[in-house]
C-alpha positions in Angstrom: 1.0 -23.2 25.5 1.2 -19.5 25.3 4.7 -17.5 25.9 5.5 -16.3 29.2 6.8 -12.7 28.1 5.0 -9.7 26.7 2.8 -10.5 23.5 2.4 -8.0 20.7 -1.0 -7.4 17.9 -0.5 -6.3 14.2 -3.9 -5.0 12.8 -3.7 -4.5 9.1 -6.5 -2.8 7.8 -7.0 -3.4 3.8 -9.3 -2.9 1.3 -11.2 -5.2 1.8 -10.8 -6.8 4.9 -9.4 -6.1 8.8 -7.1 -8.7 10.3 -5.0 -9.4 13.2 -2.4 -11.4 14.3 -0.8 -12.0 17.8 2.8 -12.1 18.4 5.3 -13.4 20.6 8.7 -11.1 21.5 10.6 -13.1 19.0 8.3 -12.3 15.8 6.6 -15.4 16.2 3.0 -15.6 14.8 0.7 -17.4 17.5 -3.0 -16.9 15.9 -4.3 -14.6 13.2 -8.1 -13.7 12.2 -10.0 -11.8 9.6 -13.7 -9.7 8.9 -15.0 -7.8 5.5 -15.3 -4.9 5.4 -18.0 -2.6 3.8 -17.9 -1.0 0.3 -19.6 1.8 -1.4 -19.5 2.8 -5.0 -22.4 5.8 -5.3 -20.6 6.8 -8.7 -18.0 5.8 -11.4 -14.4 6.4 -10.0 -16.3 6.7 -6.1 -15.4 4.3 -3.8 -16.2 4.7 0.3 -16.3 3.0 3.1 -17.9 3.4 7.0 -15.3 4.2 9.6 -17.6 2.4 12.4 -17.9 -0.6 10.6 -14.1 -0.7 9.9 -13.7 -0.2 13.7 -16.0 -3.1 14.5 -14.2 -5.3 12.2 -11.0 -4.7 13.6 -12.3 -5.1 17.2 -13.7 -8.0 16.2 -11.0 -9.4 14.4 -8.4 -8.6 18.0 -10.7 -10.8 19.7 -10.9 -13.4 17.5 -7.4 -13.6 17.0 -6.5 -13.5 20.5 -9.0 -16.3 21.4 -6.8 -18.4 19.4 -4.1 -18.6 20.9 -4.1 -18.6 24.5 -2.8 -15.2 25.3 -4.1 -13.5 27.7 -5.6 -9.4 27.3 -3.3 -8.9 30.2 -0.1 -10.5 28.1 -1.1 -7.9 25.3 1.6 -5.6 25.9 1.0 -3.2 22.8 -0.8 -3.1 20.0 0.3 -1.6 16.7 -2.1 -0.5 13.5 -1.7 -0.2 10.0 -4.0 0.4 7.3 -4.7 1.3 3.5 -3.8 5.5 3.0 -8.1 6.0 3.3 -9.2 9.5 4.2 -12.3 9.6 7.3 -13.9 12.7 7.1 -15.5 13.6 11.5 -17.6 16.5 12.2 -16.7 18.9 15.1 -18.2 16.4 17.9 -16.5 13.6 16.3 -19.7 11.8 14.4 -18.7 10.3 11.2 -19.6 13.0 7.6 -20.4 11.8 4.4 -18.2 12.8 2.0 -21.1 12.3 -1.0 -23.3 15.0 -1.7 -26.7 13.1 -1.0 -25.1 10.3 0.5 -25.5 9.2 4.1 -23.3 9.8 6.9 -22.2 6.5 7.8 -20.2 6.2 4.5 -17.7 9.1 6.3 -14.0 7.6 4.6 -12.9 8.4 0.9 -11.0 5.3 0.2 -7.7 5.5 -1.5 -8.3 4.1 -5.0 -10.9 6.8 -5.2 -10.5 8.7 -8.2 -13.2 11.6 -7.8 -9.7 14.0 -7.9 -8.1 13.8 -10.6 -8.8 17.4 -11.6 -7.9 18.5 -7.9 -4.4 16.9 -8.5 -3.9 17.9 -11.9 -4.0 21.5 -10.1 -2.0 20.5 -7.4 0.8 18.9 -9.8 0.3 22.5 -12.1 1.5 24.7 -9.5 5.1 23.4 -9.7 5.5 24.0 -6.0 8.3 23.0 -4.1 6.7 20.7 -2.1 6.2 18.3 -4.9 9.5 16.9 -5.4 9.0 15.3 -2.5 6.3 13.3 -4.2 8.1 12.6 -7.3 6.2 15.5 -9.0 3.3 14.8 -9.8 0.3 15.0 -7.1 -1.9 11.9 -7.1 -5.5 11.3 -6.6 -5.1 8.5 -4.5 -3.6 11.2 -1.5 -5.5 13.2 0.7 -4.9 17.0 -0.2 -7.0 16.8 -4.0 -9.6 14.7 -2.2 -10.2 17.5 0.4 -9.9 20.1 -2.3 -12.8 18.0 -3.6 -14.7 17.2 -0.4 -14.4 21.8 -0.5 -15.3 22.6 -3.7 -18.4 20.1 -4.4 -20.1 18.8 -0.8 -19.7 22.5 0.8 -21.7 21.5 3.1 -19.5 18.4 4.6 -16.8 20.9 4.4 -17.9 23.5 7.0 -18.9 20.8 9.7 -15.8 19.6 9.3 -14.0 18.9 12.3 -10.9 16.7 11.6 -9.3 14.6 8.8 -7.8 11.7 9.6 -5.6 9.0 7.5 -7.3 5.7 8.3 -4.3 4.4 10.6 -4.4 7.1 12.5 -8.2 7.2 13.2 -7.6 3.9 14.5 -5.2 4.8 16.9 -7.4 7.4 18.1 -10.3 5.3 18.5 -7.7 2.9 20.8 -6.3 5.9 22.3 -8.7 8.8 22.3 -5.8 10.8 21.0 -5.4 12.3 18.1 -1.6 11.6 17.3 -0.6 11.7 13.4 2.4 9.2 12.4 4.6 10.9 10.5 4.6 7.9 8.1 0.9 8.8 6.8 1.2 12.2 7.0 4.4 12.5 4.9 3.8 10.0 2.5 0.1 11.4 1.7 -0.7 15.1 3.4 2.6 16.9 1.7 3.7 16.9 5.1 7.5 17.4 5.4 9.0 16.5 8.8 12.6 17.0 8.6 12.1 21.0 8.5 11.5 23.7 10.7 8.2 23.8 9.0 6.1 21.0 8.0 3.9 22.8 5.7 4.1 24.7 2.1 1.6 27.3 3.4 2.3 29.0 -0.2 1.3 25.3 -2.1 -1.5 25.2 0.0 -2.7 29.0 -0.3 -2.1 28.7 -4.3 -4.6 25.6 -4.3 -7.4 27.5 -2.1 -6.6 25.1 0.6 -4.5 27.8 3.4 -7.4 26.4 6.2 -6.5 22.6 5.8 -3.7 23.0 8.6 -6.7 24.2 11.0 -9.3 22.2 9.9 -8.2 18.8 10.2 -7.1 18.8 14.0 -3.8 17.5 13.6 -1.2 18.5 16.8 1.6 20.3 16.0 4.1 17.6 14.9 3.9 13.9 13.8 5.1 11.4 15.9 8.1 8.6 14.0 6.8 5.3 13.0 7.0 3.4 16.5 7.0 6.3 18.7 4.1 6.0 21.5 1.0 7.2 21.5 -0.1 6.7 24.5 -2.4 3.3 26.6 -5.4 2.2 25.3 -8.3 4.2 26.7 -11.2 3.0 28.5 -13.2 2.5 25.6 -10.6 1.8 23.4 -9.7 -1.5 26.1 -13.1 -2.5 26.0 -13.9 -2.6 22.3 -10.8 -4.7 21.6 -10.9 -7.3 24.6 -7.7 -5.7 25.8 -6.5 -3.6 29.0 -5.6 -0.5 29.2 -2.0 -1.2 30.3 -2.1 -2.1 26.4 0.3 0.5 24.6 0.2 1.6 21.1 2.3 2.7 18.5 2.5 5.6 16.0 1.2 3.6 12.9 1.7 3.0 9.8 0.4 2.7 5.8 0.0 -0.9 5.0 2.1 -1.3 2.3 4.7 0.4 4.4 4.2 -2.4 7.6 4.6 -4.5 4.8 7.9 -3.7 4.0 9.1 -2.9 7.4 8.2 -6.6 8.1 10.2 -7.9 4.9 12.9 -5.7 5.6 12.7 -5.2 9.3 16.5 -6.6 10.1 18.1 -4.6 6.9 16.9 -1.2 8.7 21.0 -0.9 9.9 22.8 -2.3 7.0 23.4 -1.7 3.4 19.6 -1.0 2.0 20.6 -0.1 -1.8 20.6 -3.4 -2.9 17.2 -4.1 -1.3 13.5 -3.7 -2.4 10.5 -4.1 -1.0 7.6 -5.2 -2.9 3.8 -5.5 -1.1 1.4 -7.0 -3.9 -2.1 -7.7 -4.1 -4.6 -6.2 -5.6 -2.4 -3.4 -6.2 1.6 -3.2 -5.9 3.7 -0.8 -3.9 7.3 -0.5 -4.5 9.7 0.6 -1.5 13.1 1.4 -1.1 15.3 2.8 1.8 17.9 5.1 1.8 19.9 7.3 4.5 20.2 10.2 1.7 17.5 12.0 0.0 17.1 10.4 -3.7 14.8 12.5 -6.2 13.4 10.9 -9.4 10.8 11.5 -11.0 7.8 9.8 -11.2 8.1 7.7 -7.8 6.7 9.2 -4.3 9.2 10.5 -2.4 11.5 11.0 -1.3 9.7 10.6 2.3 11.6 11.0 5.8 11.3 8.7 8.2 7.9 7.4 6.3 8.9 3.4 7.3 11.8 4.1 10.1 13.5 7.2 12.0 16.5 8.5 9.9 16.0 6.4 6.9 14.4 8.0 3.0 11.8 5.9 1.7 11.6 6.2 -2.4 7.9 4.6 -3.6 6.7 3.2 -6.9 3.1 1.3 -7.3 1.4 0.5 -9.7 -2.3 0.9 -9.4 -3.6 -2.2 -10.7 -1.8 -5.8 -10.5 -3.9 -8.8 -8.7 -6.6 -6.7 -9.8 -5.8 -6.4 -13.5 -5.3 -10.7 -13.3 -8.9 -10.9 -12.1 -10.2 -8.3 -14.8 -8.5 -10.7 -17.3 -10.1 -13.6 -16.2 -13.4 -12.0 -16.1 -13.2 -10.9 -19.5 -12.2 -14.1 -20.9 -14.8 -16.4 -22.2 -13.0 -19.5 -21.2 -12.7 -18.4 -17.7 -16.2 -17.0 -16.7 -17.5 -20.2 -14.9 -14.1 -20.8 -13.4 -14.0 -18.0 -10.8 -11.4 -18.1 -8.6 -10.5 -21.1 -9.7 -9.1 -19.8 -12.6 -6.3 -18.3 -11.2 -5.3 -21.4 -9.8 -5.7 -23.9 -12.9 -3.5 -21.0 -14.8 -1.0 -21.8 -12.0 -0.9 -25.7 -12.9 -0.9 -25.0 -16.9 1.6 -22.7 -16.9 4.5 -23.2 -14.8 5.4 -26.6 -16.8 5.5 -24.4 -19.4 7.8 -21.5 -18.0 10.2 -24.2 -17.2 10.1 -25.9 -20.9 10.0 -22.3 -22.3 10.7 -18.6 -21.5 8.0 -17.2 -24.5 4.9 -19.0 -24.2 3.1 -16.1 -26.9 5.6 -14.1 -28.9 2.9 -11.8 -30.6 0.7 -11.1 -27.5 1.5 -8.0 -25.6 -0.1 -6.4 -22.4 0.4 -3.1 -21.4 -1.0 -3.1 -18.0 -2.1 0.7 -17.7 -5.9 -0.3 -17.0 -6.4 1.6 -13.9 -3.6 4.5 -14.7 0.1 4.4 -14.5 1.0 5.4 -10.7 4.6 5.0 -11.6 7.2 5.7 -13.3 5.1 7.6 -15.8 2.6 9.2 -12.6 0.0 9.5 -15.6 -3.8 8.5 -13.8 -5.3 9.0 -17.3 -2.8 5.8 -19.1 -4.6 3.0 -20.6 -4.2 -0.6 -21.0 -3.4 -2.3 -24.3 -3.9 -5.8 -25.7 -1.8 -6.5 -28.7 -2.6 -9.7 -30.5 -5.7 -10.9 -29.9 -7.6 -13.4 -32.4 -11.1 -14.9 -32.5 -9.7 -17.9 -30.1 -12.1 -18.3 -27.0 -10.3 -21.4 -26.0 -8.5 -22.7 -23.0 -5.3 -22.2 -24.8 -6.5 -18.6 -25.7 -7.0 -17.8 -21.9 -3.4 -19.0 -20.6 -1.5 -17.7 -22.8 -3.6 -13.9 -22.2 -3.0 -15.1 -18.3 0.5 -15.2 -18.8 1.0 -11.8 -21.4 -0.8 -10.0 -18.3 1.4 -11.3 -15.9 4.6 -10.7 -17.6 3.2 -6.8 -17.9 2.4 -7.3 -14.4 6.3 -7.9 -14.3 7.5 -5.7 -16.6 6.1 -2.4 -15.0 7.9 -3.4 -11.8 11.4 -3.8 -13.9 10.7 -0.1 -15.3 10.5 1.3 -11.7 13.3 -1.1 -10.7 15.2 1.0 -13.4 13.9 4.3 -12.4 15.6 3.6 -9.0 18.7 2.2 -10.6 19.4 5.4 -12.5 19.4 7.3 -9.3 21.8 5.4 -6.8 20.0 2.4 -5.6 21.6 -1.4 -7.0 18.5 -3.3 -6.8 19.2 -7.3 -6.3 16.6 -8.2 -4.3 12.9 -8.3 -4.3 11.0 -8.5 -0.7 7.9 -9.9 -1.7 4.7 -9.7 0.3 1.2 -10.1 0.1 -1.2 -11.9 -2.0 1.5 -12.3 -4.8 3.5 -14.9 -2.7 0.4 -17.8 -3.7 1.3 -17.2 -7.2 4.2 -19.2 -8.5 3.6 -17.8 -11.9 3.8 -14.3 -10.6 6.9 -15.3 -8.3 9.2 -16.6 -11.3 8.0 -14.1 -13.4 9.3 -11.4 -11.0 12.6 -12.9 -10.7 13.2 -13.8 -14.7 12.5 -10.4 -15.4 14.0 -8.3 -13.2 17.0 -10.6 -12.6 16.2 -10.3 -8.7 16.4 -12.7 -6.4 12.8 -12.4 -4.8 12.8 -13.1 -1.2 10.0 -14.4 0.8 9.3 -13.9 4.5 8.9 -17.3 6.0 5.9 -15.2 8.4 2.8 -16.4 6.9 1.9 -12.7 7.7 4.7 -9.9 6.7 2.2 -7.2 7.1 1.3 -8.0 10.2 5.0 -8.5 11.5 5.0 -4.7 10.4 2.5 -3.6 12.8 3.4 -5.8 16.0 7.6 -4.6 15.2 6.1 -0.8 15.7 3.6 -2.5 18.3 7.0 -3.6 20.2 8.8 -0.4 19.6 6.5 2.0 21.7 6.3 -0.6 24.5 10.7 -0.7 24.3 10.9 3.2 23.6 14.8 3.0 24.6 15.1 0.2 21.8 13.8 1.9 19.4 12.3 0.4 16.0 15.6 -1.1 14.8 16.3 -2.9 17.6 12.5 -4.6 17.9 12.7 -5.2 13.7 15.6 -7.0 13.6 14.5 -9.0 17.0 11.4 -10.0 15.3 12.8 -10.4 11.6 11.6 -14.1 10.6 13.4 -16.5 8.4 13.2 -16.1 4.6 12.9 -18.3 1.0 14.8 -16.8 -2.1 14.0 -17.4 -5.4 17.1 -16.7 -7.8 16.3 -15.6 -11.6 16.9 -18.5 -14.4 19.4 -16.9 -16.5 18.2 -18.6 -19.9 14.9 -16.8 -19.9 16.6 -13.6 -19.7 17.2 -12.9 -23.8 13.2 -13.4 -24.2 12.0 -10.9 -21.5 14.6 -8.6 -22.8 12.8 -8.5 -26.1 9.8 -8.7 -24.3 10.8 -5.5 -22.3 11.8 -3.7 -25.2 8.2 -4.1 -27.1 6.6 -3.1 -23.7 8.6 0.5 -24.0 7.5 0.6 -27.5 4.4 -0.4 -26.7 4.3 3.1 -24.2 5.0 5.5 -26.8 2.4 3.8 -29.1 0.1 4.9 -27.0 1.1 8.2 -26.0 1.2 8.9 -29.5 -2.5 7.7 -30.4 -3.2 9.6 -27.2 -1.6 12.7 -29.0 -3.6 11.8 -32.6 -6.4 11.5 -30.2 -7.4 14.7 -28.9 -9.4 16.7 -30.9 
């Protein structure tokens, strides 16, 4: 039977995949669906993907969802996006622009583990600007000002028919819309955008790094709209490609990391937020916590205003590599390579007998996870990953036991940004956890032994798709606001509490990892020639 009162759609674009889910008023998930999306990787460290084809996934995955459950397009009352922090490149009438010398135009969005900027943010982080404090300091590859310093300096060409930039949440919204509204959640968190001043932009950053035009070319309006705020009805178009109306509203949108923790902490958006922590895992691992003051540190993004909710500082930590880093492992393991998938899961059934017989299962085998860059707290996108204490062993024994070192890493990194955040005002006691981390029990206890966090689960099958229907409801109850439709649609949760007896071992553990750090800075250092 489908609910009499307005219904509400999350779309969660990822990496790898679009999805939707349809909501009732209450936060209660009715029917959910999913479509791949397409990958290109012309070049080492070059990853793109085709705006059109992200587009028709979504549509398709609206559509699909909704013919689940019952509700009717004219029940739809808004509709809210969300989606990876990808940069799509239009030309001045609008037609997707390749953003590959040689490549073709279709392939029109740098995604955001691109790393084809590194110099470009090096630059960036050189200048010492104001600006960057706001970003923890140090200018990452993975946001959108050194990729369009890139997309500038080597595919000139794409450059001068240039005729906006978008962040890939808010190109969706104006392909529902046929505005082009920016939410101040992307543009802060990823464009140096800073929305609680007079004025947004560091016109001297961006004249010292050649880019003084970016303000004109990528078409943005004058100010960014809050996280919930409305954009405007579907358009014609926009109705028709998603199998929706065009009394359909839609919200200001939002990262999906950050949908991911406003659906984990959605009812905590009024209350005391130090001691809360939201973590959004999968193949990567974003780290978010909210304050109402400013907090500085070095090393983690932000601090951003109003990048998750209206009035509230969002402090972020990630770390680049995580589910992804798991899968390298098993792939590289000898044992594991006709396993697959599968791997993961029989690592699951091996180990957690032993975690609860044992806190150490290999006291000389130590992972530092690095292998994709440290994001935080170090901000270093040239860090690499160590093994420590490998033998000849290609045994089933051999794999776990590297499956478990990993994940403990895995762990580890997220305690040192948990004590970044420590040091600078937040009380961390509890871990929101979402994403593809919640199937992994190891991963789960892990989190909690070593941190000493309670980890708390959503009881929503889909957190980050909560996210996007709460800022779905918000433009459609503007006098509400997002508070009010967060904490009406907050779900039930499942904690996790630490087990205190494991705690001695992961403290040693801890310590090697730290030592294990300047190791490799100083071979980094005895390195360079």
């Amino acid at each position: 039977m489908s609910p009499s009162g307005p219904c509400f759609i999350g779309v969660d674009v990822g990496t790898g995949s679009a999805r939707a889910g349809v909501f009732d008023a209450n936060g209660t998930l009715l029917g959910s669906a999913a479509h791949a999306i397409a990958m290109n990787r012309p070049k080492p460290g070059f990853v793109e993907q085709d705006s059109q084809n992200i587009w028709q996934s979504v549509c398709q995955s609206v559509r699909d969802a909704l013919g689940k459950t019952g509700v009717t397009a004219q029940q739809v009352a808004a509709i809210g996006f969300d989606a990876t922090c990808s940069l799509v490149i239009r030309d001045k009438n609008d037609h997707p622009l390749g953003v590959t010398p040689d490549g073709a135009d279709n392939w029109d969005v740098i995604v955001w583990m691109d790393h084809r900027a590194v110099h470009e943010a090096e630059e960036c982080t050189a200048t010492g600007a104001k600006v960057l404090d706001y970003i923890g300091g140090t200018m990452s590859p993975e946001m959108e000002i050194p990729k369009l310093m890139w997309l500038k300096r080597h595919h000139a060409t794409a450059w001068n028919k240039m005729g906006a930039a978008y962040d890939l949440a808010d190109f969706l919204s104006l392909r529902a819309t046929g505005r082009t509204a920016r939410s101040c959640c992307t543009m802060t968190c990823k464009w140096t955008y800073l929305p609680h001043q007079d004025e947004p932009w560091d016109r001297d950053f961006l004249a010292a790094i050649g880019m003084d035009d970016l303000v004109d070319k990528i078409n943005m309006p004058d100010k960014a709209l809050a996280v919930g705020d409305l954009i405007g009805p579907l358009s014609e178009q926009g109705a028709m490609d998603l199998g929706l109306t065009t009394d359909c509203v839609v919200g200001a949108g939002l990262i999906d990391a950050h949908a991911g923790a406003l659906g984990t902490l959605g009812e905590y958006l009024d209350g005391n937020l130090d001691q809360h922590f939201a973590m959004i895992a999968g193949t990567s691992t974003c780290h978010m916590a909210l304050s109402k003051e400013p907090r500085f540190i070095k090393g983690i993004w932000g601090p951003y205003c109003g990048a998750i909710a209206p009035g509230l500082w969002l402090n972020e930590g990630g770390q680049s590599a995580t589910g992804a880093l798991l899968d390298h492992v098993v792939a590289m393991h000898p044992f594991s390579h006709a396993l697959g998938r599968d791997a993961h899961k029989l690592a699951g059934e091996k180990l957690m007998p032993r975690m609860a017989a044992k806190a150490d299962l290999a006291p000389r085998l130590h992972v530092l996870p690095d292998f994709h860059g440290n994001r935080s707290p170090l901000a270093d996108p040239h860090a690499l990953g160590v093994i420590s204490g490998l033998t000849l062993d290609q045994s089933e024994e051999s794999f776990l036991k590297l499956y478990w070192a990993t994940a403990c890493a895995i762990a580890y990194g997220t305690r040192h940004i948990i004590d970044a955040l420590n040091e600078t005002g937040y009380d961390i006691t509890h871990i929101h956890l979402s994403g593809g981390h919640t199937a992994s029990n190891v991963l789960i206890k892990l989190y909690a032994d070593i941190t000493g966090c309670t980890v708390v689960m959503s009881d929503c099958e889909e957190p980050v798709l909560l996210g996007s229907a709460m800022l779905a409801a918000s433009a459609f109850d503007g006098d509400g606001g997002l508070a009010k439709a967060a904490r009406r649609m907050a779900g039930r949760e499942t904690s996790h509490a630490p087990d205190p007896s494991a705690k001695p071992d992961h403290d040693r553990r801890y310590a090697i990892f730290h030592q294990m750090h300047a190791h490799r800075q100083a071979l980094d250092i005895m390195s360079k020639t």
